[in-house]
Backbone as CSV, one residue per row, in Angstrom:
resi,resn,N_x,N_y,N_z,CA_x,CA_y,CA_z,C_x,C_y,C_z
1,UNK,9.234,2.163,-62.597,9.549,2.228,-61.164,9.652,3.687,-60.713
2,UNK,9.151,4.009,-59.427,9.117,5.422,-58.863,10.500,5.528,-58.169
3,UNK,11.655,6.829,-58.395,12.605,7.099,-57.672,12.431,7.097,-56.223
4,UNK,13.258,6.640,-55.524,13.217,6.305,-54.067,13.235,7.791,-53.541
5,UNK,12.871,7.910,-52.451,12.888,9.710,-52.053,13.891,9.369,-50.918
6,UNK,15.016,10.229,-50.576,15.776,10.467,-49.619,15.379,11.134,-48.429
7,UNK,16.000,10.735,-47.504,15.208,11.758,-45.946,15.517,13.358,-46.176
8,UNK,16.452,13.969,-47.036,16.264,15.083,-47.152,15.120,15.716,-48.553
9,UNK,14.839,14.849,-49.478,13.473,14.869,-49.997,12.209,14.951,-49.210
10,UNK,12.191,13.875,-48.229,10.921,13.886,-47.515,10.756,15.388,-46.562
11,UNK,12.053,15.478,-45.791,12.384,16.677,-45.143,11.652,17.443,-45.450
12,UNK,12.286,18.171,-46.686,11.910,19.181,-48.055,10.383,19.115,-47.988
13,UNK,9.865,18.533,-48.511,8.600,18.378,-48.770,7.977,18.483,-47.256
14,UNK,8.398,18.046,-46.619,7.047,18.477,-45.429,7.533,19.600,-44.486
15,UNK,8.521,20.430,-44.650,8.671,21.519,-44.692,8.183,22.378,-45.521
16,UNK,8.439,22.071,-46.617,7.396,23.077,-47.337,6.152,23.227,-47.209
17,UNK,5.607,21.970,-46.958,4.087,21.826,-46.896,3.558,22.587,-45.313
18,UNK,4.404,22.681,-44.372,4.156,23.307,-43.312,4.367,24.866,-43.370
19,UNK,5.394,25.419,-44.201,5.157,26.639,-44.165,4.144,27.406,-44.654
20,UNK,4.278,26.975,-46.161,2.813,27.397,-46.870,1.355,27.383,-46.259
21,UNK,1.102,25.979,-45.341,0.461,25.973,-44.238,0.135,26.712,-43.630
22,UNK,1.573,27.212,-42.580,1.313,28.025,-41.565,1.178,29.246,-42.442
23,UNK,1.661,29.561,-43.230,1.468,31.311,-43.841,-0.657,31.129,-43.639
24,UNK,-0.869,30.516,-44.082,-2.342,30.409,-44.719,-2.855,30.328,-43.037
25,UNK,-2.505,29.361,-42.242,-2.870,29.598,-40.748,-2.472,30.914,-39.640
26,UNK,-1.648,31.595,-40.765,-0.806,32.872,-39.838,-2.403,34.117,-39.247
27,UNK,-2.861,33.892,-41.067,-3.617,34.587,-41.559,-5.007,34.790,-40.350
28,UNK,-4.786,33.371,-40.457,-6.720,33.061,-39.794,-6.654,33.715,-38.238
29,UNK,-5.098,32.713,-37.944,-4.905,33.410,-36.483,-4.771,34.882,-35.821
30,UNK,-4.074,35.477,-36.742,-4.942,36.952,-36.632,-5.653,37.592,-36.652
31,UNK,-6.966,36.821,-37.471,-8.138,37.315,-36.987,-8.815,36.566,-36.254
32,UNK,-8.187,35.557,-35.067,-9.048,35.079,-34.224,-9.916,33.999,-34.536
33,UNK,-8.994,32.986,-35.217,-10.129,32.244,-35.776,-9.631,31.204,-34.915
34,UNK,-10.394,29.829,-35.034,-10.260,28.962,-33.992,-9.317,28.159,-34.544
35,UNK,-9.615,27.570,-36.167,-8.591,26.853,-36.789,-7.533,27.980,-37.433
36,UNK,-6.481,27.825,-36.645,-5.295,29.140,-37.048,-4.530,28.423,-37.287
37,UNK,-3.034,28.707,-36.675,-1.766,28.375,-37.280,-1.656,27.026,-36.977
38,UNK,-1.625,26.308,-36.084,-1.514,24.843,-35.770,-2.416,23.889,-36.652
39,UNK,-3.534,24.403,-36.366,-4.137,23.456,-37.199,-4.234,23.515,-38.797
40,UNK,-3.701,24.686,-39.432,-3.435,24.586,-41.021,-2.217,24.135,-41.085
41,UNK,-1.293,24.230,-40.549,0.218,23.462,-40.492,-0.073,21.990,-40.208
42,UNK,-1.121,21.687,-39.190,-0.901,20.136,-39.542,-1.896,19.530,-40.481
43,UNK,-2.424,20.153,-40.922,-3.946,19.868,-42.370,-2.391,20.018,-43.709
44,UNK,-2.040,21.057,-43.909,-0.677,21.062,-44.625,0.009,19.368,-44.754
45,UNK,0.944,19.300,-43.539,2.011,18.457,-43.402,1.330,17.151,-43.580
46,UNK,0.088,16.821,-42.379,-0.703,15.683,-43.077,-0.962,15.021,-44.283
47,UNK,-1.426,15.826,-45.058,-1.766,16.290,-46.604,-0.397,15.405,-47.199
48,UNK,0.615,16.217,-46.823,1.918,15.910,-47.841,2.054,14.579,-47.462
49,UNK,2.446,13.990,-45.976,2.841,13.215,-45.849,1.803,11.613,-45.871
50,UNK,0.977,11.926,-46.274,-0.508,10.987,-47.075,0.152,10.458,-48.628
51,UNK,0.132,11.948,-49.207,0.762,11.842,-50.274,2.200,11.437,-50.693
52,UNK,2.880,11.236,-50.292,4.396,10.518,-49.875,4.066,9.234,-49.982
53,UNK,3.193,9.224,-48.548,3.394,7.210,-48.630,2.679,7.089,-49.734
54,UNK,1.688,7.451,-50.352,1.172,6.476,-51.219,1.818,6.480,-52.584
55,UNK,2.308,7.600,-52.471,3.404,7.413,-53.854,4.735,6.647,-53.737
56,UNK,5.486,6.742,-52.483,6.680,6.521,-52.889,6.672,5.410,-51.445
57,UNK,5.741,4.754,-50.628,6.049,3.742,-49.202,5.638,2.244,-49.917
58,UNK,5.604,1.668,-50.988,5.250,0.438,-51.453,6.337,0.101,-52.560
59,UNK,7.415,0.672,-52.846,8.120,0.359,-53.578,9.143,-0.729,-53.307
60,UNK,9.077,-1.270,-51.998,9.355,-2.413,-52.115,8.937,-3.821,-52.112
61,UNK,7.431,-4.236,-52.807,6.807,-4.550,-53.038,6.286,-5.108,-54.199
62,UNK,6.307,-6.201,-54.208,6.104,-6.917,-55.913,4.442,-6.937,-56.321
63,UNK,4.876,-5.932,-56.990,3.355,-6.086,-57.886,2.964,-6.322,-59.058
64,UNK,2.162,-7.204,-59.799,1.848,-7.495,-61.191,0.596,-7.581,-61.557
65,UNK,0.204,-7.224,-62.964,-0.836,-6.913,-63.198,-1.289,-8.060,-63.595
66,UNK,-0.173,-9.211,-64.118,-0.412,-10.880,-64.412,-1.127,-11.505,-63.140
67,UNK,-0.701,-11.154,-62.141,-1.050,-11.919,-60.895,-1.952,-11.110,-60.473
68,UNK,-2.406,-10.049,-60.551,-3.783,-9.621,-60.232,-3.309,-9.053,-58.622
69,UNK,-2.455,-8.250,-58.891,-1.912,-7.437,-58.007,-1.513,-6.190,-58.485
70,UNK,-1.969,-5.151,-58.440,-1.660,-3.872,-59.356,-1.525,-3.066,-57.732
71,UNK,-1.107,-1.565,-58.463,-0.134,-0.355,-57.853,-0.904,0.734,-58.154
72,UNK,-1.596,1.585,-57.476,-2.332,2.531,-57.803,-2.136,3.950,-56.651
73,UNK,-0.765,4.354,-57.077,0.016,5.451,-55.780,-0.714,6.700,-55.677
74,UNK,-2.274,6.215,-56.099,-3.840,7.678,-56.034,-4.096,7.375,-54.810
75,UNK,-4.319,6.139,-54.684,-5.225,5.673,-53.813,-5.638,6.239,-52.296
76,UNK,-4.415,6.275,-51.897,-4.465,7.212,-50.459,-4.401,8.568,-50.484
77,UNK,-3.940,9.154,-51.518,-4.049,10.176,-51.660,-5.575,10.770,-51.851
78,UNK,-5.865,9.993,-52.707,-6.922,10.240,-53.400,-7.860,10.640,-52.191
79,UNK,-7.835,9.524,-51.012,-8.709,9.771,-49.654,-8.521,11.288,-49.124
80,UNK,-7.949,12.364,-48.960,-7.534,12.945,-48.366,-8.649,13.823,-48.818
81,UNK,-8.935,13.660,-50.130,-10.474,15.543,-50.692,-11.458,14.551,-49.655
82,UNK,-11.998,13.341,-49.121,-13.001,13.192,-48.731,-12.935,13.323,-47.392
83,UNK,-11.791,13.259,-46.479,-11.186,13.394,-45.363,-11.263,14.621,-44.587
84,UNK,-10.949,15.772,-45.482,-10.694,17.010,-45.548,-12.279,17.544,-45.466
85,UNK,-13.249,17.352,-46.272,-14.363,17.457,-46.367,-15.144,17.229,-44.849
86,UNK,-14.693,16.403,-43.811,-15.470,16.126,-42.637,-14.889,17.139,-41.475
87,UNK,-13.664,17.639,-41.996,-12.787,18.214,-40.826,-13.352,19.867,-41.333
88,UNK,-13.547,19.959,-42.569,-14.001,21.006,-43.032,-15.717,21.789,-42.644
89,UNK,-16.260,20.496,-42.362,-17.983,20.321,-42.091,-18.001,20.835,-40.773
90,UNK,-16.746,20.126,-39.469,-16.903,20.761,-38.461,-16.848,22.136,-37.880
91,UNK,-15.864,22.944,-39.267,-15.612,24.516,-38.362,-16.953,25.140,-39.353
92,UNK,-17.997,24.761,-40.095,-19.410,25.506,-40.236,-20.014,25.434,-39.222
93,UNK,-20.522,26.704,-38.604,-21.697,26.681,-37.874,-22.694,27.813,-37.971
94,UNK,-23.850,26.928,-37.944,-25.022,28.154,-38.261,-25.399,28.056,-36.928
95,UNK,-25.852,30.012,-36.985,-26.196,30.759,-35.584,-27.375,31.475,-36.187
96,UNK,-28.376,31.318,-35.799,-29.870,31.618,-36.253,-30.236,31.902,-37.993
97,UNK,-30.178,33.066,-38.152,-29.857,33.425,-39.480,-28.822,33.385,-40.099
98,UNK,-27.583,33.349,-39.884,-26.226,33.095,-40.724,-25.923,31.940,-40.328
99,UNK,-24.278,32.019,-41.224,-24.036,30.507,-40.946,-22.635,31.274,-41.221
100,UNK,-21.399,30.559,-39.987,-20.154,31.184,-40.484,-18.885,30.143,-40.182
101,UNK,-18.299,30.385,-40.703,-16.900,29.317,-40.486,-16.818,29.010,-42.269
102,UNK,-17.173,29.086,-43.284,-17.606,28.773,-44.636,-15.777,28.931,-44.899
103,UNK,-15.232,30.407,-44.848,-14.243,30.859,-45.215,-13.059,29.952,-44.819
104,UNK,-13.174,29.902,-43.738,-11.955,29.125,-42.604,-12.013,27.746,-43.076
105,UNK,-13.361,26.851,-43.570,-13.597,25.537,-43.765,-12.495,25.620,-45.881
106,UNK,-12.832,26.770,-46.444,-12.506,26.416,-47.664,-11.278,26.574,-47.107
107,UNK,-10.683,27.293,-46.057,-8.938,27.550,-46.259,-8.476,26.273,-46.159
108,UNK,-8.771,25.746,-44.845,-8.491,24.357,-44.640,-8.465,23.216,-46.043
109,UNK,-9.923,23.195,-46.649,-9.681,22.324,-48.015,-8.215,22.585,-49.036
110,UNK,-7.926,23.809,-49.090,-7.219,24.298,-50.118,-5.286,24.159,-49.409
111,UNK,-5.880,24.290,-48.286,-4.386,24.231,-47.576,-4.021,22.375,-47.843
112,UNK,-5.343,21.738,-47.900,-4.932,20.142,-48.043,-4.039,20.051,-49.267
113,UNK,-4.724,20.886,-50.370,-4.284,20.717,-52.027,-2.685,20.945,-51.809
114,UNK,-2.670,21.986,-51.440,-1.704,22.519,-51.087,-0.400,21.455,-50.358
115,UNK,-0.990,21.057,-49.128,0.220,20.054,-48.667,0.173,19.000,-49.729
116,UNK,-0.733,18.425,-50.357,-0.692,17.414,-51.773,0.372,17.641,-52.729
117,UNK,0.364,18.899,-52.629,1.081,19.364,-54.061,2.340,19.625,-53.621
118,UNK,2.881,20.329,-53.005,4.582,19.673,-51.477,4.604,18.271,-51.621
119,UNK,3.776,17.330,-51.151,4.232,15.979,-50.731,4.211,15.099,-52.370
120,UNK,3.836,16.005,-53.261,4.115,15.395,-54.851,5.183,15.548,-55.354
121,UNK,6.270,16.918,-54.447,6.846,17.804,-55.312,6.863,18.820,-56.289
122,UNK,5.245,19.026,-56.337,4.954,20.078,-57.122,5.098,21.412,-55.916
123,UNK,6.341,22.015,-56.249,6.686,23.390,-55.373,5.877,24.660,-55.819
124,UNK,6.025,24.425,-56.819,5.446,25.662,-57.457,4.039,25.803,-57.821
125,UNK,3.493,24.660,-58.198,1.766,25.143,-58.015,1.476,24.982,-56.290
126,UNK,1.952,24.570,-55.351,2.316,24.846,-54.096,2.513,26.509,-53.489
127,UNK,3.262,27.113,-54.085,4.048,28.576,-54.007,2.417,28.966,-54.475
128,UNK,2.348,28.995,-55.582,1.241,29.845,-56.058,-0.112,29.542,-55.535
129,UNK,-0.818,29.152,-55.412,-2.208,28.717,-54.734,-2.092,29.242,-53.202
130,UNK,-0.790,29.232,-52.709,-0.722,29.988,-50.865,-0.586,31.675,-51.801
131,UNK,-0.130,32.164,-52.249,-0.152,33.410,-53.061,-1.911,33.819,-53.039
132,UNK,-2.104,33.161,-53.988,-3.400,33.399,-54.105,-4.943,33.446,-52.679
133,UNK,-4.304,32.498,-52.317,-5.032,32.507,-51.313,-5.019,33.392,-50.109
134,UNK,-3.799,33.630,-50.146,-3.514,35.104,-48.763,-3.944,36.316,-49.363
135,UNK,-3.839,36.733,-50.828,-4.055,37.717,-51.549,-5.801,37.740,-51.412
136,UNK,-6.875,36.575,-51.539,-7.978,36.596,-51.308,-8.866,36.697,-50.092
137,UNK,-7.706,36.438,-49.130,-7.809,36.312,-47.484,-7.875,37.576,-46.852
138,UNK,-7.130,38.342,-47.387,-6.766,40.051,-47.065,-7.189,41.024,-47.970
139,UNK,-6.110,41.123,-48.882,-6.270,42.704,-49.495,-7.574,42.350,-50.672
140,UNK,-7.968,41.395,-51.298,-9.249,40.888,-52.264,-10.357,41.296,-51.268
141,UNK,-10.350,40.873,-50.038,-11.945,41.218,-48.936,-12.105,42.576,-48.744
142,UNK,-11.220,43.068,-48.361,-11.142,44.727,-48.907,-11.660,45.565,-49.604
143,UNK,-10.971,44.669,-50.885,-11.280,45.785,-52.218,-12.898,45.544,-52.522
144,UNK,-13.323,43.996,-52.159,-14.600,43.618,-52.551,-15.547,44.565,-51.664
145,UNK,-15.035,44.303,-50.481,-16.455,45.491,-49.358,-16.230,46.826,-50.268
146,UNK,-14.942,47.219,-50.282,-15.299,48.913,-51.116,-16.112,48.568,-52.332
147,UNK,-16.098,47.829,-53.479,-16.842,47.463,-54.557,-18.306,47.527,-54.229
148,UNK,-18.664,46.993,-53.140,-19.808,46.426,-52.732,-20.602,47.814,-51.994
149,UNK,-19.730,48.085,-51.759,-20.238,49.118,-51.036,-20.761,50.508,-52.402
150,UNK,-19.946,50.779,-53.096,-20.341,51.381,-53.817,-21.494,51.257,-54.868
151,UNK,-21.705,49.915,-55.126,-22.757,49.298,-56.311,-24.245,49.363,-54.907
152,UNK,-23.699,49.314,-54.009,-25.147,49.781,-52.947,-24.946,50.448,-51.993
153,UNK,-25.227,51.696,-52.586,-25.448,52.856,-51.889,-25.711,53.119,-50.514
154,UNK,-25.818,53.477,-48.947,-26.420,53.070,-48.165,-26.359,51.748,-47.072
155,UNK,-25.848,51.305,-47.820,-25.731,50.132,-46.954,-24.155,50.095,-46.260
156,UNK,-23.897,49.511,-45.283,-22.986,50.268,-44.590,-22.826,48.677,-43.582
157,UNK,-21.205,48.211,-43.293,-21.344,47.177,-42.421,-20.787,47.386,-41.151
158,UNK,-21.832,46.890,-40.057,-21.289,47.607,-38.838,-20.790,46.060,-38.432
159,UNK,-19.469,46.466,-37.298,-19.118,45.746,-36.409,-19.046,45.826,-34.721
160,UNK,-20.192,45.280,-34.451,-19.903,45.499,-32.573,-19.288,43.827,-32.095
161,UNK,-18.774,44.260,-30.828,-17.720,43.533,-30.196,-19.056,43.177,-28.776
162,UNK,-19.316,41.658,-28.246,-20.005,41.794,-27.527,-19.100,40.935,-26.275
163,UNK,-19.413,40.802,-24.975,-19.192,39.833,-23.975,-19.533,38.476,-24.572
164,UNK,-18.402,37.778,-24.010,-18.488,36.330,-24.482,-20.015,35.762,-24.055
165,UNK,-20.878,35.016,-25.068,-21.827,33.871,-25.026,-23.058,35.299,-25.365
166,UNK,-22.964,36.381,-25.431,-23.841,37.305,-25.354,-25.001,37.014,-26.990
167,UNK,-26.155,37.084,-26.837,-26.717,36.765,-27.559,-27.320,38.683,-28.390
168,UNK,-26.997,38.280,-29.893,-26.820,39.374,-30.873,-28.111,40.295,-30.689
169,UNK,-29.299,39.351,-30.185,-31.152,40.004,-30.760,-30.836,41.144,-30.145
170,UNK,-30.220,41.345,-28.724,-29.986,42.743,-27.867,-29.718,43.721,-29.006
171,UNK,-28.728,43.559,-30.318,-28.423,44.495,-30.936,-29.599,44.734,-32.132
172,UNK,-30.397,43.643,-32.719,-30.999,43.997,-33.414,-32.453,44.212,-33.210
173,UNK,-32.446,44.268,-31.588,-33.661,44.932,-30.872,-33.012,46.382,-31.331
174,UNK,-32.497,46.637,-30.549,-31.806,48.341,-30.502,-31.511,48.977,-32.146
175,UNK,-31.610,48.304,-32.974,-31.226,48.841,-34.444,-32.414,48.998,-35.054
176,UNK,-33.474,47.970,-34.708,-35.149,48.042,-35.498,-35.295,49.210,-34.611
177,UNK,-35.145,49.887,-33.671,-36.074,50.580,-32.642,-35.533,52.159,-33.422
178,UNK,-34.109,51.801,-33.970,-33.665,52.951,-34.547,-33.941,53.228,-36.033
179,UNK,-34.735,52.646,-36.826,-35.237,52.702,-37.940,-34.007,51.956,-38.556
180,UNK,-32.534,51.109,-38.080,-32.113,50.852,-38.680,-32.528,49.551,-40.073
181,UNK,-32.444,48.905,-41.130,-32.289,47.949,-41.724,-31.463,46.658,-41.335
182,UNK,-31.625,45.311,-41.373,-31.059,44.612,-40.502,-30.465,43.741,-41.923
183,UNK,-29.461,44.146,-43.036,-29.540,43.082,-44.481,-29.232,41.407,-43.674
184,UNK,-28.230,41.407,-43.250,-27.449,40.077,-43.048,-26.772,40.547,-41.313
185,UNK,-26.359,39.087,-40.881,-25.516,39.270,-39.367,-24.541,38.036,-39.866
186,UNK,-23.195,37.733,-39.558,-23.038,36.771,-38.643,-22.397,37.210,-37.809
187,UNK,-21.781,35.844,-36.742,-21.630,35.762,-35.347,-20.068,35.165,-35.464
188,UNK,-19.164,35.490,-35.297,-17.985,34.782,-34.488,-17.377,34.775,-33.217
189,UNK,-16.911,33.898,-32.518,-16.592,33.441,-31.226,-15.213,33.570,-30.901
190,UNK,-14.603,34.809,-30.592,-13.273,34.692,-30.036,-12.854,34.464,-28.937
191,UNK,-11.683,34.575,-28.331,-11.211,34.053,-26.798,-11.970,34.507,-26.088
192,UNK,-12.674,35.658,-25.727,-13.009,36.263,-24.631,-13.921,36.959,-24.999
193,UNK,-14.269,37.558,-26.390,-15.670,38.403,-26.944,-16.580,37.706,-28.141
194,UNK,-17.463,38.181,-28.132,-18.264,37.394,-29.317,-18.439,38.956,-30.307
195,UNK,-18.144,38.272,-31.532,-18.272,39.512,-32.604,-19.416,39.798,-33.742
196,UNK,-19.813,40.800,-33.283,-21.269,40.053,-34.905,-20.784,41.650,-35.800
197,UNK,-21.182,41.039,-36.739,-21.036,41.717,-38.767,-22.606,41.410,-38.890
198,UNK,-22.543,42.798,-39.065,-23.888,43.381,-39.702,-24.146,43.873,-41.156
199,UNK,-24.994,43.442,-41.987,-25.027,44.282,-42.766,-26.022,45.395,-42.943
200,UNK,-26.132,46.982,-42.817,-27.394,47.715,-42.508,-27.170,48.487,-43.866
201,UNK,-28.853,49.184,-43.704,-29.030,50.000,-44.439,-29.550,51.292,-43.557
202,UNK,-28.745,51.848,-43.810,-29.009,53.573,-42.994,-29.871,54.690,-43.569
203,UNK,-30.672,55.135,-44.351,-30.959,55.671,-45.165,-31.081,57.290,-44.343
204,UNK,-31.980,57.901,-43.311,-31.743,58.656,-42.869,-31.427,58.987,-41.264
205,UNK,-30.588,57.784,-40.919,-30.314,57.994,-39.343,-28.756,57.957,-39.574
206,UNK,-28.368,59.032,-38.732,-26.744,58.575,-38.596,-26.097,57.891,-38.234
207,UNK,-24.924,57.813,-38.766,-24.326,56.540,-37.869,-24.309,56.957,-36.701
208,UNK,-23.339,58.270,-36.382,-22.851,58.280,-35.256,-24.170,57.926,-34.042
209,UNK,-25.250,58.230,-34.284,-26.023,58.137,-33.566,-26.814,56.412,-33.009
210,UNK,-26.161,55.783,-33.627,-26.397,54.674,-34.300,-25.320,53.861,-32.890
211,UNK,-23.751,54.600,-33.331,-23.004,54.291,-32.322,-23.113,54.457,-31.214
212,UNK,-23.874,55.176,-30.797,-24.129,56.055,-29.140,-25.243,55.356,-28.745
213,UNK,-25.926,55.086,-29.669,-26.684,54.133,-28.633,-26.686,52.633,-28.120
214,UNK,-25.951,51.949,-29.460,-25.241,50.678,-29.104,-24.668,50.840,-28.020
215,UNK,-23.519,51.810,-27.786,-22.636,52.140,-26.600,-23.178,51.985,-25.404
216,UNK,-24.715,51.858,-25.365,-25.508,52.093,-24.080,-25.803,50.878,-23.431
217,UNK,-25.468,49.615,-24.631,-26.313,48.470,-23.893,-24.961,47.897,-23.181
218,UNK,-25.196,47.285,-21.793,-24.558,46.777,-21.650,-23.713,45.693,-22.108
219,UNK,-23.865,44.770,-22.826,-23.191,43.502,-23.084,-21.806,44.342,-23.943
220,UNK,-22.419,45.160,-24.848,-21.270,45.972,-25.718,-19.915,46.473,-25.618
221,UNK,-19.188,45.902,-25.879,-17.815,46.268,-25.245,-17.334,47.768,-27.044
222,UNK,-17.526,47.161,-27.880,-16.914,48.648,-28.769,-18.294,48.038,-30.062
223,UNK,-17.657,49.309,-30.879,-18.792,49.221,-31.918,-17.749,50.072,-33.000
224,UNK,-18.046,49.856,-34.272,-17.070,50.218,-34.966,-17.691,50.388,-36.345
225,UNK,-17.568,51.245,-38.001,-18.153,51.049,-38.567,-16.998,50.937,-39.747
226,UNK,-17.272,49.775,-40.431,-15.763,49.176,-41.032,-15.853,49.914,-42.609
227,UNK,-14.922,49.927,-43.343,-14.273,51.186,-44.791,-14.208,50.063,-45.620
């Protein structure tokens, strides 16, 4: 028989599962992402409280394996990786050549594990996996562009800031015209600007010069070249 959980058990647990949540949604929402703090807090708490009922909401319930009635406290849980997977499908979107939301879609999956592992009572592989994951969210993307940057020489990632709905080709008209290299783009959609990540190769044009002329097109609100 499974111990009955008390309302300050359940409490517990979907409190926890919401903070760890929101830490992981704190993240996104600062950089403007669409699924931020609300919606990883309730992908979190969901999560846990999936996992609750199916472990511990049938215990008053006669079940036997003689009578061909069995107890299987996976079951709903179990639904939640395939669940997670459709809510996850929606924040991908491909914009001509890239495709972006990838990052934000795995946070969401992992934030599910995460409220799973709260609404099991597992606190601590809970604690650690939001650890890990903010550590890969921030200061890991970092260290990787400097890595990256160094194993290729030259290549250099620019960020311009455009007017909302503004379409990117304006910039990579203006970058072919400058002998720039065009490696990779994507596109993200914030409140009020649209942002594209470039990846170039500069070999003998400067940046700064690079910047001054972006500066010229209209749609361009800043241009920036990221460390």
């Amino acid at each position: 028989m499974l111990p009955e959980l008390t309302w300050l058990d359940v409490l517990l647990r979907l409190l926890v599962a919401g903070i760890l949540g929101g830490a992981i949604g704190a993240e996104r929402e600062l950089r403007e992402h669409d699924a931020g703090l609300r919606t990883h807090m309730l992908v979190a708490v969901g999560s846990a409280l999936f996992t609750i009922v199916s472990a511990y909401a049938w215990t008053d319930f006669n079940f036997s394996a003689r009578n061909g009635v069995t107890y299987d406290p996976t079951r709903i849980a179990a639904q939640i990786v395939t669940g997670i997977g459709f809510l996850g499908a929606g924040a991908i979107i491909r914009q001509g050549l890239s495709v972006r939301g990838l990052t934000t879609a795995a946070s969401l999956w992992v934030v599910a594990a995460i409220g799973m592992a709260s609404g099991a009572g597992y606190y601590s592989g809970a604690l650690v996996a939001t650890i890990v994951v903010l550590v890969s969210l921030w200061p890991l993307r970092i260290l990787a562009h400097r890595l990256f940057e160094r194993i290729r020489p030259g290549e250099l990632r620019l960020e311009v800031e455009l007017r909302a709905n503004e379409s990117p080709s304006v910039l990579l008209e203006s970058l072919e015209t400058r002998g720039v290299a065009v490696r990779a783009f994507e596109v993200e959609d914030a409140r009020d600007r649209r942002r594209v990540a470039l990846e170039v190769r500069v070999d003998d044009v400067q940046p700064e010069a690079v910047t001054a002329e972006l500066m010229r097109l209209e749609p361009v609100l800043g241009v920036r070249w990221a460390n």
